[in-house]
MILUMGU-396042 format. One record per residue (C-alpha): x, y, z. Coordinates in steps of 0.05 Angstrom, whole numbers, padded with zeros to 5 digits, always signed. Example, Ala and Ser with C-alpha at 12.3 -4.5 7.8 and 13.67 -1.06 7.14 Angstrom:
% residues 2
+00246-00090+00156/+00273-00021+00143/
This chain:
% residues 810
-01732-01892+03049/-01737-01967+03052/-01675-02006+03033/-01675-02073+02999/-01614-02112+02993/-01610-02179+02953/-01576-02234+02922/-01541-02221+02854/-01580-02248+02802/-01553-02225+02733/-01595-02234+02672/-01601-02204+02597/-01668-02182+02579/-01676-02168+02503/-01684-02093+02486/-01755-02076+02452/-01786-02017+02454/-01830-01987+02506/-01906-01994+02490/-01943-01929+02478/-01999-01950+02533/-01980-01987+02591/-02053-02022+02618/-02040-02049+02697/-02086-02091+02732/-02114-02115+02805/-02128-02063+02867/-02067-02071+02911/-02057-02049+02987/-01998-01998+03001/-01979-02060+03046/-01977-02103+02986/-01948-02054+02939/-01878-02059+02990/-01883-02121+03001/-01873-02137+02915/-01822-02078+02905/-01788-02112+02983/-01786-02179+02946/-01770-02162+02865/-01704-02170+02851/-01700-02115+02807/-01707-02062+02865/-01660-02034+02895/-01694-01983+02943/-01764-01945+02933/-01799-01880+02975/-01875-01878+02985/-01907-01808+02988/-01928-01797+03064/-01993-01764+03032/-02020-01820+02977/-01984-01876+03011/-01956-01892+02943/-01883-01899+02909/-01850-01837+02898/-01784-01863+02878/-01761-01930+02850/-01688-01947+02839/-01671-02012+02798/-01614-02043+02792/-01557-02012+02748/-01532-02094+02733/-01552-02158+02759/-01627-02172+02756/-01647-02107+02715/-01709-02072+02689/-01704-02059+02614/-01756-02007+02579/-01796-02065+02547/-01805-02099+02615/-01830-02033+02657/-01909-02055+02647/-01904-02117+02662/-01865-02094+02727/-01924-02042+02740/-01970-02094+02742/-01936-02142+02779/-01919-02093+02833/-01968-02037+02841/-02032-02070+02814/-02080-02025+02777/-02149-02046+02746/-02147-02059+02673/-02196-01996+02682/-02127-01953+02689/-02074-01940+02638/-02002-01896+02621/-02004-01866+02564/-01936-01845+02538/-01936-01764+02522/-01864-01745+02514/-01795-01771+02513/-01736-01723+02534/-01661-01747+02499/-01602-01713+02548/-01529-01729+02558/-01544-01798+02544/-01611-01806+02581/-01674-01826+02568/-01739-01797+02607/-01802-01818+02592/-01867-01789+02618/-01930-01835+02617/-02005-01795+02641/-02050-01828+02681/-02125-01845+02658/-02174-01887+02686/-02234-01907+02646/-02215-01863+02592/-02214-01798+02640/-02149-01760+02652/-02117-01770+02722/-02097-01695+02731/-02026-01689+02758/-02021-01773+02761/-01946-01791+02715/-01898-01840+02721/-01831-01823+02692/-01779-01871+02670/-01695-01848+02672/-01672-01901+02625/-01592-01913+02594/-01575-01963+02542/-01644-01989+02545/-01643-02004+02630/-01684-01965+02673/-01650-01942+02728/-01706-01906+02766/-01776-01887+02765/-01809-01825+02794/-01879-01820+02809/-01951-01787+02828/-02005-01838+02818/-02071-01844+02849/-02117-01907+02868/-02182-01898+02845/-02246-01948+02844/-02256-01984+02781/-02325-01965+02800/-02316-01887+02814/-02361-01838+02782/-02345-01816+02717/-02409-01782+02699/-02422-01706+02714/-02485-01679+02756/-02464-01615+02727/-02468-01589+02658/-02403-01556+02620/-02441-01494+02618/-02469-01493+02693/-02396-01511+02712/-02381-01449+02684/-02420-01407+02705/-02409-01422+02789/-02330-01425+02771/-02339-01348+02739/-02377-01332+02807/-02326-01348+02845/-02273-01302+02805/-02320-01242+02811/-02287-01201+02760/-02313-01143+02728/-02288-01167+02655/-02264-01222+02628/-02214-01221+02569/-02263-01257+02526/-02315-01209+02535/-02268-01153+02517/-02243-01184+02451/-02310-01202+02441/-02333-01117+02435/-02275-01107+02386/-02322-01124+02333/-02329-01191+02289/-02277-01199+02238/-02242-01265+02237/-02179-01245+02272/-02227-01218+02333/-02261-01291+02326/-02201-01331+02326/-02177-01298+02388/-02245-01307+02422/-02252-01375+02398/-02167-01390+02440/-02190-01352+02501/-02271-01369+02518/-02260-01425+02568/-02269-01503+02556/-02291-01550+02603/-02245-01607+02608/-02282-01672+02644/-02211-01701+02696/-02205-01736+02762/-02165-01683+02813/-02149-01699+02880/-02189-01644+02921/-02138-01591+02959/-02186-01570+03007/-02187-01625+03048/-02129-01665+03077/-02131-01736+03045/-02125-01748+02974/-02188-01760+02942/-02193-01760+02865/-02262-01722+02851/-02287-01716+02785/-02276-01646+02761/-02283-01597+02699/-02221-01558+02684/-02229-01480+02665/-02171-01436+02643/-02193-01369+02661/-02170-01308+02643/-02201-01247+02670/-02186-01178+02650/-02208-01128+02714/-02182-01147+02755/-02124-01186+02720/-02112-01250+02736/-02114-01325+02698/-02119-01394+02716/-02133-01461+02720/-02195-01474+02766/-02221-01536+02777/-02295-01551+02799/-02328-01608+02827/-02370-01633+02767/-02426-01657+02823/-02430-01603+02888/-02402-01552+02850/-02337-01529+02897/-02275-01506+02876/-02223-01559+02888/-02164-01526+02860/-02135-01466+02832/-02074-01471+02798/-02043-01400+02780/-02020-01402+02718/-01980-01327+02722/-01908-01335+02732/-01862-01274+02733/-01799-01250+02757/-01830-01213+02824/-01799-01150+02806/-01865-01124+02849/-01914-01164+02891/-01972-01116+02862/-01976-01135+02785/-01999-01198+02758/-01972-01224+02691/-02005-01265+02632/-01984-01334+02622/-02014-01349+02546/-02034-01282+02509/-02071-01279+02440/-02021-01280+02386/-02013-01209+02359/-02031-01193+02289/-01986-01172+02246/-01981-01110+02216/-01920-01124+02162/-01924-01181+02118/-01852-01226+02104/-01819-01259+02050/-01776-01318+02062/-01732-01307+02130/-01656-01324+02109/-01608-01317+02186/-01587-01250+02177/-01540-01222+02219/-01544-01160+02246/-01506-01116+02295/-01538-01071+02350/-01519-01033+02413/-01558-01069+02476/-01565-01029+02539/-01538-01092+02584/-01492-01125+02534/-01454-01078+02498/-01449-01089+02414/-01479-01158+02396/-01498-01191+02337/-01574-01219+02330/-01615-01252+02284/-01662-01207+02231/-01698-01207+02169/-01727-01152+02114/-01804-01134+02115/-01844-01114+02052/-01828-01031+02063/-01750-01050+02062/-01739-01037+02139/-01696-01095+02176/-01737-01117+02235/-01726-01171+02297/-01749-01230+02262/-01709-01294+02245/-01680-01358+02254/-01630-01367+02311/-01565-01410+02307/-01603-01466+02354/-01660-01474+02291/-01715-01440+02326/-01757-01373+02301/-01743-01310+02350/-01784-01248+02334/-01785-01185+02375/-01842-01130+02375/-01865-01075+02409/-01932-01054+02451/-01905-00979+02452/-01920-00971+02525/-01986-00987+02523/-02000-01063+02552/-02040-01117+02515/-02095-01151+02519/-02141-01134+02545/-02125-01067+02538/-02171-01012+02498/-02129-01007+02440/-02154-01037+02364/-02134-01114+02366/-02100-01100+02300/-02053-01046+02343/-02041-01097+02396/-01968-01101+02380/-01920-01075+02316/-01845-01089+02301/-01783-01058+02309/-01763-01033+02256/-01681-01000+02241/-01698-00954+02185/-01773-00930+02200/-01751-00865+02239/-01774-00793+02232/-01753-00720+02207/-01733-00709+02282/-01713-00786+02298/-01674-00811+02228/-01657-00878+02220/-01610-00918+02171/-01632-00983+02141/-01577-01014+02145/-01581-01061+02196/-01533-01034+02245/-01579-01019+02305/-01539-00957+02342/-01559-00933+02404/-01555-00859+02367/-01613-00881+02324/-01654-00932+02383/-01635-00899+02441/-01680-00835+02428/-01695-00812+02493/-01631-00787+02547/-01681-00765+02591/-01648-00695+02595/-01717-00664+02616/-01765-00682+02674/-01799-00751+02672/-01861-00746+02630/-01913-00810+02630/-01922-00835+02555/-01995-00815+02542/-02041-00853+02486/-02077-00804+02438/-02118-00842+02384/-02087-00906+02410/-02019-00891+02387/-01966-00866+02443/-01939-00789+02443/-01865-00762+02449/-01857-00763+02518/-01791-00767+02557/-01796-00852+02578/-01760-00910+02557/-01822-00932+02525/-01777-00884+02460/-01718-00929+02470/-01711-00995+02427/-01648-01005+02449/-01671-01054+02513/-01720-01089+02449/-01643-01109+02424/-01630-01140+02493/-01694-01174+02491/-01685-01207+02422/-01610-01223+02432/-01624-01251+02502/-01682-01303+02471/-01628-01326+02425/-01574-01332+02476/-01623-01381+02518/-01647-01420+02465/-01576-01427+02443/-01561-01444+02517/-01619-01494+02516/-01596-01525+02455/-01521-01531+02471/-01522-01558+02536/-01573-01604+02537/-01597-01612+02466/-01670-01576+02481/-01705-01550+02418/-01737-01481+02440/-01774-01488+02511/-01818-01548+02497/-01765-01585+02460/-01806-01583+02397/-01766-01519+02366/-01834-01473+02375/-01821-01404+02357/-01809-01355+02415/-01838-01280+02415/-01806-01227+02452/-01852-01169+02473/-01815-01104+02503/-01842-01040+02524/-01914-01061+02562/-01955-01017+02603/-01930-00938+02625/-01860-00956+02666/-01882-01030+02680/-01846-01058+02743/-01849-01135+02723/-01836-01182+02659/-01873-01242+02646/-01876-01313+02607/-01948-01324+02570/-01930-01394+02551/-01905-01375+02479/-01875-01308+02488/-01832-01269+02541/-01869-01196+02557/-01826-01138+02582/-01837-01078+02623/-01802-01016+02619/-01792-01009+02705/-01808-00947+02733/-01732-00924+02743/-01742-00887+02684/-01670-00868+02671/-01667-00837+02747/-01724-00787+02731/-01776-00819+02771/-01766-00811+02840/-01801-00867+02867/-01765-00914+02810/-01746-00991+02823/-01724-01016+02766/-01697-01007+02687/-01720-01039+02636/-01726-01122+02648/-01694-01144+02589/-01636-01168+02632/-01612-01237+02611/-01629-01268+02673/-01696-01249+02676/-01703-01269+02602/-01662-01338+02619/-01717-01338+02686/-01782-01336+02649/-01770-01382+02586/-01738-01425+02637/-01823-01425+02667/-01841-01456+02597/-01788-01506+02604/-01808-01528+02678/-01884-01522+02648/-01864-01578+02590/-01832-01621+02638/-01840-01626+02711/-01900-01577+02704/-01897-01561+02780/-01966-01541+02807/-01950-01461+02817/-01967-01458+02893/-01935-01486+02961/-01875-01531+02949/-01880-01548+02883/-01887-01471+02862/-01821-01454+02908/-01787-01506+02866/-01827-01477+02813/-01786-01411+02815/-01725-01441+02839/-01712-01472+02775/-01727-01408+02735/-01671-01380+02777/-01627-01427+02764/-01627-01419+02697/-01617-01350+02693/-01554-01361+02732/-01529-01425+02690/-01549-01377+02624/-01504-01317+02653/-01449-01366+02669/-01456-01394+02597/-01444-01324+02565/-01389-01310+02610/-01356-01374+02595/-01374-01377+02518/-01387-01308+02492/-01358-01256+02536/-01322-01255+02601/-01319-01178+02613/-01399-01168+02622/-01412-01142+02687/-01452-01204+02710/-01458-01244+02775/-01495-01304+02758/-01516-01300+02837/-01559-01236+02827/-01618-01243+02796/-01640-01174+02764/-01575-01152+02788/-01568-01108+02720/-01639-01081+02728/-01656-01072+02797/-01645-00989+02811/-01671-00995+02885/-01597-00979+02908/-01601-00918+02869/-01557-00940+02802/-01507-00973+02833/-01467-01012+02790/-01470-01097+02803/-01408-01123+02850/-01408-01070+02890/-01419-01063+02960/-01495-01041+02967/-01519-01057+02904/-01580-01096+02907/-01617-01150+02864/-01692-01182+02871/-01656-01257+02903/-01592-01275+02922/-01574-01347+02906/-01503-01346+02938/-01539-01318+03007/-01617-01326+02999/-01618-01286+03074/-01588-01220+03056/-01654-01209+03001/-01707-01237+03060/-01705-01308+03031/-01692-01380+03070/-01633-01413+03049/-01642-01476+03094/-01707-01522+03098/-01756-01490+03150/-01706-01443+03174/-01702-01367+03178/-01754-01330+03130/-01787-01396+03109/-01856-01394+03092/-01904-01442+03116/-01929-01480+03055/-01990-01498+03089/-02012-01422+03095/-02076-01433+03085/-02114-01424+03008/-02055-01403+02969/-02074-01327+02937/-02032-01278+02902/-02033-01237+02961/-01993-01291+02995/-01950-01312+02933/-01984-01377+02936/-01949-01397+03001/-01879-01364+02990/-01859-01391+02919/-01813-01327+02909/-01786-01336+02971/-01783-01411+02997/-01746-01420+02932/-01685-01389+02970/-01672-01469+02984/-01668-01496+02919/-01620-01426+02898/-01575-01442+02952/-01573-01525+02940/-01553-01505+02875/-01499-01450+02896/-01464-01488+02939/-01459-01561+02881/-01429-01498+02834/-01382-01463+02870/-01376-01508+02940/-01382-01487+03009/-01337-01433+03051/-01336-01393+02985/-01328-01315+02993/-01394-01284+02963/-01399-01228+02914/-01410-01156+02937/-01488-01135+02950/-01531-01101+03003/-01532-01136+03061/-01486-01191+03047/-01429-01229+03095/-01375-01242+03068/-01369-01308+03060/-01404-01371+03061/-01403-01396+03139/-01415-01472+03132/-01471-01479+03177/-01543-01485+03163/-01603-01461+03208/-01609-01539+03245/-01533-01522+03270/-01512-01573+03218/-01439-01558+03198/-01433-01581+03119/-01376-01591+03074/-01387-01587+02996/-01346-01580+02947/-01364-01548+02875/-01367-01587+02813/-01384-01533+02768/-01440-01498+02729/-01434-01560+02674/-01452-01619+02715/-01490-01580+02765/-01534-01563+02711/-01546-01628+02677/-01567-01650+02744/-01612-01604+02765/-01640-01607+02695/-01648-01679+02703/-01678-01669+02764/-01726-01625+02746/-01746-01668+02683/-01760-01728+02733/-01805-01689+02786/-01880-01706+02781/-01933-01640+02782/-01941-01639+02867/-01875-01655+02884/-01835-01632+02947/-01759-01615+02959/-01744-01678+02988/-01763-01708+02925/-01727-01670+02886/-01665-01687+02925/-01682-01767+02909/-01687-01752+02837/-01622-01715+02835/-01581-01764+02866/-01612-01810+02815/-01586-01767+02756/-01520-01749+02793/-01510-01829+02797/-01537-01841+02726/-01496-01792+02692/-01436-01796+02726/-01433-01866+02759/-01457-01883+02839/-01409-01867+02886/-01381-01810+02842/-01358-01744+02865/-01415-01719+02833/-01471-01764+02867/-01429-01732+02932/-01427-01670+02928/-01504-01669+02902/-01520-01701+02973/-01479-01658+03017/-01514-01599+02988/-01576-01619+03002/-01555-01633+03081/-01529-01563+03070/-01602-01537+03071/-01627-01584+03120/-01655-01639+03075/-01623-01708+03090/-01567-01732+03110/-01496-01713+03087/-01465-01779+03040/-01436-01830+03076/-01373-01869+03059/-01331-01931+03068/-01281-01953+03117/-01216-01903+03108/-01156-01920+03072/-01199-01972+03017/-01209-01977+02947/-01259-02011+02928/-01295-02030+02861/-01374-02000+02860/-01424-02056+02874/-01469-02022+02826/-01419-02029+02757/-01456-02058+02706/-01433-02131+02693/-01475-02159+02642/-01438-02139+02568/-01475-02144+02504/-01425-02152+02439/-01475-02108+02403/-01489-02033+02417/-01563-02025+02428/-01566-01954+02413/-01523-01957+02346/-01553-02021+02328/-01491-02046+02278/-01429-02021+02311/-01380-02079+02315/-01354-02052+02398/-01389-02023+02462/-01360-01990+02510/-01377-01997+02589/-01347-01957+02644/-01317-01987+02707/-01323-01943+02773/-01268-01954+02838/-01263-01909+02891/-01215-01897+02935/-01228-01873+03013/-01176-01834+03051/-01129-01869+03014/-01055-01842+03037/-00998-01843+03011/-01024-01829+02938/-01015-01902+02907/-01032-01939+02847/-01063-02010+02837/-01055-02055+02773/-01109-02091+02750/-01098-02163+02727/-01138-02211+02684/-01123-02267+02714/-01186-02323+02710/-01222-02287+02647/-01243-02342+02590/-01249-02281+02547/-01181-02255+02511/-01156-02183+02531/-01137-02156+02449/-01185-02200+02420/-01256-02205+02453/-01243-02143+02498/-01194-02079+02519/-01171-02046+02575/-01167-01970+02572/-01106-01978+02625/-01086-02026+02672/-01060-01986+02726/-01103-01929+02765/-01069-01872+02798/-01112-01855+02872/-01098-01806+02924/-01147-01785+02980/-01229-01795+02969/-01243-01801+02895/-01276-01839+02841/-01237-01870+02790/-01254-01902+02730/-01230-01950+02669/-01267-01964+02604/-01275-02042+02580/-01286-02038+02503/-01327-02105+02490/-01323-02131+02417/-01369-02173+02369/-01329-02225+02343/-01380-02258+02294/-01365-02322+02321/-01428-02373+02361/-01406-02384+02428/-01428-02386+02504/-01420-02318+02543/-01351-02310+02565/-01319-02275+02627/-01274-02211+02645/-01248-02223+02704/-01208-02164+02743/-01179-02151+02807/-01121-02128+02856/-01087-02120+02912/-01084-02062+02961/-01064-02073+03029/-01057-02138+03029/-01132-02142+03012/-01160-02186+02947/-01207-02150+02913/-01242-02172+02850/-01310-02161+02798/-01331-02211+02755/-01368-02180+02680/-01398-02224+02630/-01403-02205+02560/-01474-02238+02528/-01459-02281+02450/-01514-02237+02405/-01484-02276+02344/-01536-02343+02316/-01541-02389+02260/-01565-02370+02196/-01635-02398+02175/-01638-02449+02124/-01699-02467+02073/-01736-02430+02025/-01764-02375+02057/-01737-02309+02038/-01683-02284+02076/-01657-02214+02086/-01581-02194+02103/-01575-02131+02137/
């Protein structure tokens, strides 16, 4: 990292909004480019990408000479000096805790940049940082194809080789419109980008068609990327993202939407009650079909539409089953002369859990493409009730803690398939809908079981937390990028587990460390917590489940293995995401913690990482450790690397809660934990000390309310070693501004003791009246040391116009 320090200079810059397309101009060196961010004012520090020799990273100032959302183009173009042939255009905004994240795409001469984003982290209208993946290209580079779409094609389905592809299967199913409309949302499109080429070891934008293909034997589907002049493969992006409940089964990311077989009136939030086979009783969301049978369909508490259905053991497409059989609901009063059901929307496990597997396992086998009565959970709808009240729980979650509307933040529906495939080892996202195998456990009848059915919360809270990653960072699913990929997925099945324990119900037998904990049958049925009980990953202690939990250290996986394949998990995504687990363990709980019970496990953590560094964290909690890795994860670009994700979360640790803060701290030292940087630094013992970053330039008006008459700005202090436990009072003293009239104090005396972050809120008012910009002045003594921070609070009041031209008061 390259560290500029600088004069002071503190400025207002009027708050506009951000222009939809930002247009840059002028080639620049990566010489030149540090040289302008070295000498702007606005900088604080930046990080160039050893790879593209670009900016990764680009802190601004928090006050003094700032950066506000209006002025970020301008500052592009000053600084990193594209052609007027390149432009940002703006493609989604994300509102959290307070925050502000832009995302602006890359295009030059009117032709996607695949993978190139900036991203803005903006509060009260400054940016504080900016993440990004950009790439240089000619103003002269070629941007027509040697290749036709179709050709393209063709040479990209060569190299695939499969047998079918999904397109050609829907495609025998006959010609009604359905069949059409789901040939016409899987046949692949030829999409004309630029795409750096990652078969050779420079970046080198290449103009490319993107494919999504979706083959059906063998299974597989993704995004392939073909030089649209030689014809090679440059990239090929998996798009399959699963739980890795086994190696040896691929998943489908975006399905054909099923068709259904009941139609539906208007969907009021009906509650209904249900016995889960993980949960216990719950209450879920329903609604009443046409026959008079409640079924999984309805509105959740967090606005979004949650509907569960049913593939009866069979699998999807493209399965040989009648498209119009592809999936049918769950019904609670549809049973049978030998299986009776009441409609009364009390799902009991004596009317959905049919099937105690007294009798000898027998595989479900289709007859006329319906399934027979055979002894397998496919008979059991009781795990569809996990399922459905899961997706609620985690859209809830979403919604709750970080004001997220469904996985894309644009409240799209969510559909919850259970019971694929004959004892299915694996669940899987398909970019609208969670998909849910049965395992092969089978209720202990199958002797070479693994696993129950996946409708464990975690795994649900693991793959819709794929479609969030997908919507924001959208990490390329192989190497780095695809460890962090998974990483995040399991952090959110913890955070979700912790949520329900916290909000819902403490006496569920979860441990938010396990993931699959409640589903993995490998030990034999062993309950989770206790000793020998096993789950797919470990977060608390990554090493007992075969996974690194320190950067390059035991049981990492090269990223550079090579041409990422399934048959190498695309360089170790399931398992180099042990780092990112652990990093987010240790900000949670803290270091030297004992960990839960499970096969294989030490009992505690040991405070050493695999480089013989000895760390130090301590927790801060599943709240804030959340909002920063969600932060995080919103600022990453699509090829980024772990120690970029540790730059962006320091940035949101400091953003949310203040530089120098416990937070911003302990975020640090748990990234030294697993070997990435150093562990945080601090000042000379026995100090305190106001933070250089404050913000000291006040408006009277409050830019995000627009007409409120006060604003409020926090003050940070922070104390070092301070002992004895003391307390400081602030004074006034030299202010031209009047404390109870132009400004307030939320105290005047701060309590310290130790290493901590204090802080005091200055309440600024608008006093209507046309003046010059006044001072707060505050400061101390401690030691016998003078310490003091000048603010100054900007006049936004003027004179009214005068003359004839209409005038409007607001």
């Amino acid at each position: 990292m390259i560290k500029i320090t600088t004069a002071r200079k503190y400025i207002l810059a009027t708050a506009l909004c951000l222009q939809s397309i930002v247009c840059l101009n002028a080639q620049t060196s990566t010489a030149d480019i540090s040289s302008n961010l070295s000498q702007d004012s606005r900088v604080d520090s930046f990080s160039l990408n050893s790879d593209r020799g670009t900016p990764s990273l680009i802190k601004l100032n928090s006050s003094g000479a700032t950066l506000s959302l209006n002025e970020v183009a301008d500052f592009l173009s000053s600084n990193l000096g594209f052609g007027t042939e390149t432009t940002f255009v703006e493609e989604a905004t994300t509102n959290s805790n307070g925050l502000q994240v832009t995302k602006f795409q890359q295009y030059t001469n009117s032709i996607k940049v695949e993978h190139g984003v900036f991203k803005s982290i903006s509060k009260n209208n400054i940016v504080q940082a900016l993440t990004a993946e950009y790439y240089s290209l000619s103003p002269s580079i070629n941007t027509i194809p040697s290749l036709s779409e179709s050709a393209a094609l063709q040479l990209v389905l060569d190299h695939v080789g499969a047998d079918l592809y999904a397109w050609e299967y829907i495609q025998s199913l006959g010609n009604t419109p359905e069949i059409a409309a789901a040939y016409d949302e899987i046949y692949p499109k030829g999409e004309l980008v630029f795409v750096d080429n990652y078969l050779t070891n420079v970046v080198d934008p290449t103009l490319a068609y993107k494919f999504n293909i979706y083959a059906a034997e063998p299974l597989s589907r993704a995004d392939i990327y073909i030089d649209a002049t030689s014809g090679e493969i440059l990239l090929l992006d998996a798009t399959i993202k699963h739980i890795d409940a086994n190696h040896g089964k691929e998943e489908i990311k975006k399905e054909i939407k099923p068709i259904a077989k009941q139609t539906y009136g208007p969907m009021p939030l009906v509650v209904a009650s249900g016995d889960t086979r993980y949960a216990g009783t719950r209450s879920f969301d329903t609604s009443m079909d046409t026959n008079g049978n409640w079924v999984l369909k309805g509105i959740t508490p967090s606005g979004v539409e949650n509907e569960t259905l049913s593939y009866q053991g069979l699998g999807g497409i493209p399965l040989n089953v009648p498209l119009s059989q592809f999936a049918v609901p769950i019904a609670d009063g549809d049973g049978d002369v030998l299986n009776p059901e009441t409609a009364d929307n009390n799902w009991t496990a004596a009317e959905h859990r049919k099937d105690d597997f007294s009798l000898p396992y027998a595989p479900v086998i289709p007859v006329s493409g319906m399934p027979s009565v055979g002894h397998n959970e496919a008979n059991n709808d009781d795990v569809a009730l996990d399922a459905h009240w899961g997706a609620e729980i985690v859209l809830n979650y979403w919604k709750n803690m970080h004001n997220r509307s469904s996985y894309d933040d644009q409240g799209t529906k969510v559909t919850n398939y259970v019971h694929y495939g004959d004892a299915y080892d694996n669940a899987f996202w398909n970019g609208t809908a969670m998909t849910y195998g049965d395992g092969s456990y089978q209720g202990g009848q199958h002797p070479d079981g693994s696993f129950a059915p996946l409708t464990s919360m975690d795994v649900c809270a693991h793959e819709i937390g794929h479609g969030v990653c997908e919507f924001t960072a959208d990490l390329v699913y192989q190497r780095e990028s695809g460890a962090m990929n998974e990483g995040f997925s399991d952090i959110w099945a913890a955070a979700v587990e912790a949520y329900v324990l916290s909000e819902i119900d403490g006496s569920l037998n979860y441990d938010p460390w396990g993931i699959g904990e409640q589903i993995d049958e490998r030990d034999g049925g062993l309950e989770p917590g206790t000793p020998g009980s096993r789950a797919l990953r470990w977060m608390d202690d990554p090493k007992s489940a075969g996974d690194p939990d320190s950067y390059g250290g035991a049981n990492w996986i090269e990223p550079e293995c090579g041409t990422p394949t399934l048959a190498n998990d695309q360089c170790g995504v399931h398992t180099n995401s042990g780092v990112l687990n652990k990093w987010y363990y240790l900000l949670v709980t803290g270091s030297g913690k004992s960990f839960s019970a499970g096969l294989n496990k030490p009992a505690a953590d040991d405070q050493i990482s695999d480089a013989g560094n000895t760390y130090n964290v301590q927790g801060i909690g599943f709240e804030k450790a959340s909002k920063i890795a969600y932060m995080g994860e919103t600022m990453l670009s699509p090829n980024a690397k772990f120690i970029e994700m540790r730059e962006a979360s320091i940035v949101a640790a400091q953003v949310l809660y203040g530089p120098g803060s416990i937070e911003e701290v302990q975020t640090t030292n748990a990234w030294h934990a697993v070997d990435i940087g150093d562990a945080y630094t601090v000042g000379d013992p026995n100090t305190i000390s106001f933070n250089e970053s404050n913000l000291q330039i006040y408006s009277e008006s409050n830019t995000i309310n627009g007409c409120d008459d006060s604003n409020s700005y926090t003050v940070y202090l922070t104390a070092v070693e301070v002992d004895p436990a003391t307390t400081i009072t602030l004074n006034t003293a030299g202010s031209t501004a009047t404390l109870g009239q132009d400004y307030d104090l939320s105290s005047t005396t701060v309590d310290f003791s130790g290493s901590e972050i204090q802080s005091v809120q200055i309440t600024v008012y608008d006093d209507a009246i046309i003046e010059d910009s006044e001072t707060i002045v505050l400061s101390y003594i401690y030691n016998g040391k003078f310490y003091k921070q000048e603010f100054s609070i900007s006049d936004n009041d003027f004179s009214p116009r005068t003359g004839t031209e209409p005038f409007d008061l607001m």
